[in-house]
C-alpha positions in Angstrom: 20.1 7.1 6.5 21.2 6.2 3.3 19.9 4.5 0.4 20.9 1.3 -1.1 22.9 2.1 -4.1 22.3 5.8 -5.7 19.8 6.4 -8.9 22.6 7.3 -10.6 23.9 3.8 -10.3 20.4 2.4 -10.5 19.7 4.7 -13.8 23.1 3.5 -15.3 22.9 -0.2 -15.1 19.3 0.0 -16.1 19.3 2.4 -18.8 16.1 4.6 -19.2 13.8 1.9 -18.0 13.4 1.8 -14.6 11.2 2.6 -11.6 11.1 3.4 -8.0 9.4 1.6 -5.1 8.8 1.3 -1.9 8.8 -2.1 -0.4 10.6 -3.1 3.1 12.1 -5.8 4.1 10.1 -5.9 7.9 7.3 -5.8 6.2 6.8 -9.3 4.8 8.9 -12.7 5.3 8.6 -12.8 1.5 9.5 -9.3 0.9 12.5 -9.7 3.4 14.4 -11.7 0.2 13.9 -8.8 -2.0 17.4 -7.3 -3.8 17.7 -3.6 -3.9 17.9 -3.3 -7.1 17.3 -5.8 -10.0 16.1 -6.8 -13.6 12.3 -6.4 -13.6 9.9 -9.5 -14.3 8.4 -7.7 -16.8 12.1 -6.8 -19.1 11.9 -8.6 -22.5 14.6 -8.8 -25.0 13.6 -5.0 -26.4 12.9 -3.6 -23.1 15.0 -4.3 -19.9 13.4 -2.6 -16.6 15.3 -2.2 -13.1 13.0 -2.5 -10.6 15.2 -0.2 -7.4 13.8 -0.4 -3.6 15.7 2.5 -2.0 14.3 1.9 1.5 14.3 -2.0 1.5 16.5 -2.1 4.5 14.4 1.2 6.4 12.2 0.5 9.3 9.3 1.9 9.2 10.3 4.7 11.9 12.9 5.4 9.2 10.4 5.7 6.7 8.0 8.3 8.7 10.9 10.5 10.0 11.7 10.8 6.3 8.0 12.3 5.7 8.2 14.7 8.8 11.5 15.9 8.1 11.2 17.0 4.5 7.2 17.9 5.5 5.4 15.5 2.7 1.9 14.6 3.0 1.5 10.9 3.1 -0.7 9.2 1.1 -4.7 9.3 1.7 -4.8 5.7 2.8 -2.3 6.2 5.1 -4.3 8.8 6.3 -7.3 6.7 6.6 -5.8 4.4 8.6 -3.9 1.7 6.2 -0.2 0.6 7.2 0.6 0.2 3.7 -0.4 1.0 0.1 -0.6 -1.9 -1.9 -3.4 -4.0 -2.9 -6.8 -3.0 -1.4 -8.5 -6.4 -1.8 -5.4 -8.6 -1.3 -6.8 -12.1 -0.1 -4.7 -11.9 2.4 -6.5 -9.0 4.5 -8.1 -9.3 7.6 -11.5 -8.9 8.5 -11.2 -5.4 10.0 -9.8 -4.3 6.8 -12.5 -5.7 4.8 -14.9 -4.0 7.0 -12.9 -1.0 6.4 -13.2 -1.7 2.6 -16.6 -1.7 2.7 -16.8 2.0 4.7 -15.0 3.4 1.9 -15.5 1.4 -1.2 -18.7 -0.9 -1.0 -18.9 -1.4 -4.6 -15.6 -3.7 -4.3 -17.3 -5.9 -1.9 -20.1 -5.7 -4.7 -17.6 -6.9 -7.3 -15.8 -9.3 -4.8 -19.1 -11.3 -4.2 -19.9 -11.2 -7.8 -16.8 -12.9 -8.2 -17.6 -15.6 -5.7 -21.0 -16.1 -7.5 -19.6 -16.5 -10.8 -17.0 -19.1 -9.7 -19.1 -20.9 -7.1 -16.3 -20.6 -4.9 -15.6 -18.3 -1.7 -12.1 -16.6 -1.2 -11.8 -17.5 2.4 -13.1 -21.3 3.0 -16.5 -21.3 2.9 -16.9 -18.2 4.3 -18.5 -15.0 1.8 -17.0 -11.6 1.4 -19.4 -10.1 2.4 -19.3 -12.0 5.9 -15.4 -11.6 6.4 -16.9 -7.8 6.1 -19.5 -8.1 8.7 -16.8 -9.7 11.2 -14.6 -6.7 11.0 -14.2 -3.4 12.7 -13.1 -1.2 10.8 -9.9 1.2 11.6 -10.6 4.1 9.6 -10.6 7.3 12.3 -13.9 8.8 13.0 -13.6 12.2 10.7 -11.2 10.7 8.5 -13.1 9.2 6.2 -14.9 12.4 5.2 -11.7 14.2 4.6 -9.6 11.6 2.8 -12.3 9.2 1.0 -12.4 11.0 -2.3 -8.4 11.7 -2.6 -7.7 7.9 -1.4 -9.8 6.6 -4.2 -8.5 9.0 -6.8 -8.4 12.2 -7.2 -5.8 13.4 -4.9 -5.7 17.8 -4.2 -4.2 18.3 -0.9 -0.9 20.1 -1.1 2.1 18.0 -1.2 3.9 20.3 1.3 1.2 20.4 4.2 1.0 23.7 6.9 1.1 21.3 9.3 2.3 17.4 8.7 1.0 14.7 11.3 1.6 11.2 11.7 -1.0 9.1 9.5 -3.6 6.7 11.6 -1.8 3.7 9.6 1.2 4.4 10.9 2.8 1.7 12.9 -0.9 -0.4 12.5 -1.2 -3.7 13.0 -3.0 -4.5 10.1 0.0 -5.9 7.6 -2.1 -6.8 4.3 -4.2 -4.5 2.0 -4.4 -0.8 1.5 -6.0 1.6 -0.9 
């Protein structure tokens, strides 16, 4: 496996202003048309900023053989069951992951419906928050939630280098929008 370009390359075109991430091309139809490398959104005339996507062309088995091989602990969401770690209240998420949502972070379906009030308008059609909730299951693993609540929402401490590294819940899930 090898990475699209090297940082070197990425560091060099982009001078001292630039940043790492991890989006897929499998992952989205949108995402599928994203370069490996290119000038931010964000770059002004001052500032320029390359955004580089090392593993845009990975698959995801790619991606999780990577993690067991050099022994890294994935993220908490993973963990808890998310397939990906990008936008927890995306509008875009299904009810199970709402439900989920509100297992580990009820004050965001709080804030969501408050929303909703304010504007006098629901996100999905008609139908409240707090409803898309209620028709949910959610996915996070019994015992899971205990264990990886308070690091997923914060205030990661679990060593980097686990004794023993396991596959996350989230991997390979079926649920493609939201995450912690």
């Amino acid at each position: 496996m090898s990475c699209p370009g090297s940082s070197r390359t990425v560091i060099r075109k982009a001078g001292s202003s630039s940043f790492c991430t991890g989006e897929r091309r499998e992952e989205s139809p949108g995402r599928a048309t994203y370069k490996a490398y290119e000038k931010y959104r964000a770059s002004t005339k001052k500032r320029t900023a390359l955004q580089w996507r090392p593993v845009i062309d990975f698959r995801e088995k790619q991606v999780w053989a990577l993690y067991e091989k050099y022994n890294v602990q994935p993220h908490p969401c993973y963990m808890l069951g998310w397939p990906r770690c990008s936008c927890q209240t995306c509008i875009f998420s299904s009810p199970n992951t709402w439900a989920a949502i509100q297992q580990i972070a009820p004050w965001k379906i709080d804030y969501m419906e408050a929303i909703e009030n304010d504007l006098g308008h629901t996100l999905y059609h008609g139908m409240r928050i707090r409803e898309k909730a209620r028709r949910g299951r959610s996915f996070i693993p019994p015992g899971m939630l205990q264990r990886w609540k308070t690091e997923a929402m914060g205030e990661f401490s679990s060593p980097i280098f686990p004794d023993r590294w396991e596959l996350p819940a989230g991997a390979f899930g079926a649920e493609m929008a939201g995450a912690v």
